[in-house]
C-alpha positions as CSV (number, residue, x, y, z in Angstrom):
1,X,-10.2,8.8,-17.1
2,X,-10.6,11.8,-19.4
3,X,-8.8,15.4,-19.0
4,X,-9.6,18.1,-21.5
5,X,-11.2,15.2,-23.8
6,X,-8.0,13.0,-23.9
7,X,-7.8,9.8,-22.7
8,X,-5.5,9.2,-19.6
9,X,-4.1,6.0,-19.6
10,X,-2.5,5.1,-15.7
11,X,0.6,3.0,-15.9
12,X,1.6,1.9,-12.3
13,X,5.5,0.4,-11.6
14,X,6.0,-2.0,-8.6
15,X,9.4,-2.9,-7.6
16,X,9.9,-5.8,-5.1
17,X,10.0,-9.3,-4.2
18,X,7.3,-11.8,-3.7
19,X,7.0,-10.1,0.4
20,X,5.1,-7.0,-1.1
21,X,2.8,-9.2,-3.4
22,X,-0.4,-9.0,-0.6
23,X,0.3,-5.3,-0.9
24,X,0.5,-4.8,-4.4
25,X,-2.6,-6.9,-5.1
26,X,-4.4,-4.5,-2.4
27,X,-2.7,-1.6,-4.4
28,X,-3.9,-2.6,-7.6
29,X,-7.7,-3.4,-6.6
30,X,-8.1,0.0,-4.6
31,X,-6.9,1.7,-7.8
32,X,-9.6,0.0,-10.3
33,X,-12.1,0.9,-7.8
34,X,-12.2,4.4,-8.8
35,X,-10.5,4.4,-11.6
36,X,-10.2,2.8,-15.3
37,X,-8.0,-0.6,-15.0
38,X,-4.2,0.8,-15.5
39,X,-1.5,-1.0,-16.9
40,X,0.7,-2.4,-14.5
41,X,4.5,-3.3,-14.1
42,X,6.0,-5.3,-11.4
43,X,9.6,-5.4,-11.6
44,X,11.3,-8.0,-9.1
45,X,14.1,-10.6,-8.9
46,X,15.6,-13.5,-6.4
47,X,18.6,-12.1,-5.1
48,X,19.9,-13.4,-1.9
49,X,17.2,-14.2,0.3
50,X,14.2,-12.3,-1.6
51,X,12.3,-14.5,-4.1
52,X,11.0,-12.9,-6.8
53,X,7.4,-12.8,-7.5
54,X,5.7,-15.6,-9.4
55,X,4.0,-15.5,-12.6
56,X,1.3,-16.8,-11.3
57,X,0.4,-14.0,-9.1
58,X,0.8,-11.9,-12.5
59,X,-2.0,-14.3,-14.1
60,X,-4.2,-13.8,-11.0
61,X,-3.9,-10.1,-10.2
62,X,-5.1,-10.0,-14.3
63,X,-7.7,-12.2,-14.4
64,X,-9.1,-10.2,-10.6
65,X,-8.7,-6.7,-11.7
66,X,-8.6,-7.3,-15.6
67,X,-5.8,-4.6,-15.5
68,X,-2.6,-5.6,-18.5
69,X,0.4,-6.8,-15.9
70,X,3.9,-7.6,-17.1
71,X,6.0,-8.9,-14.8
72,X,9.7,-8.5,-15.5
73,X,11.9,-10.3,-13.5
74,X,15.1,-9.3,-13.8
75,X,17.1,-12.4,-11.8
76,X,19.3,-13.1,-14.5
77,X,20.8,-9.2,-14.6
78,X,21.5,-9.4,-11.7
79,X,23.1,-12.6,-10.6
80,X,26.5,-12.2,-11.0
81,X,26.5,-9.3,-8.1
């Protein structure tokens, strides 16, 4: 996407755990149909009695909407609460 001849580059943040995937993946795919493929962050963890969401739906949600997703699970920060 272009405004005033500069290149916008869309960065999207998800926070959640591996319950919001479906949503996210629907998120991400109605996005790259009208615009350029942004880069997208999914922030999550296992606490309790969320799981966190795989790394695997990291790879797929790539390789479906050749978007650049990092998935950062933060688990380890925060299990000592």
């Amino acid at each position: 996407m272009h405004f005033k001849g500069v290149e916008i580059l869309l960065n999207i943040l998800f926070c959640g755990d591996a319950n919001i995937a479906k949503g996210i993946f629907m998120s991400v795919l109605s996005v790259c149909a009208h615009m350029p493929p942004p880069c997208v962050y999914i922030l999550t963890a296992s606490i309790g009695k969320h799981t966190a969401i795989p790394e695997s739906f990291a790879k797929s949600l790539e390789t479906a909407t050749r978007c650049k997703v990092a998935l950062i699970d933060v688990t380890n920060e925060f299990s000592s609460y």
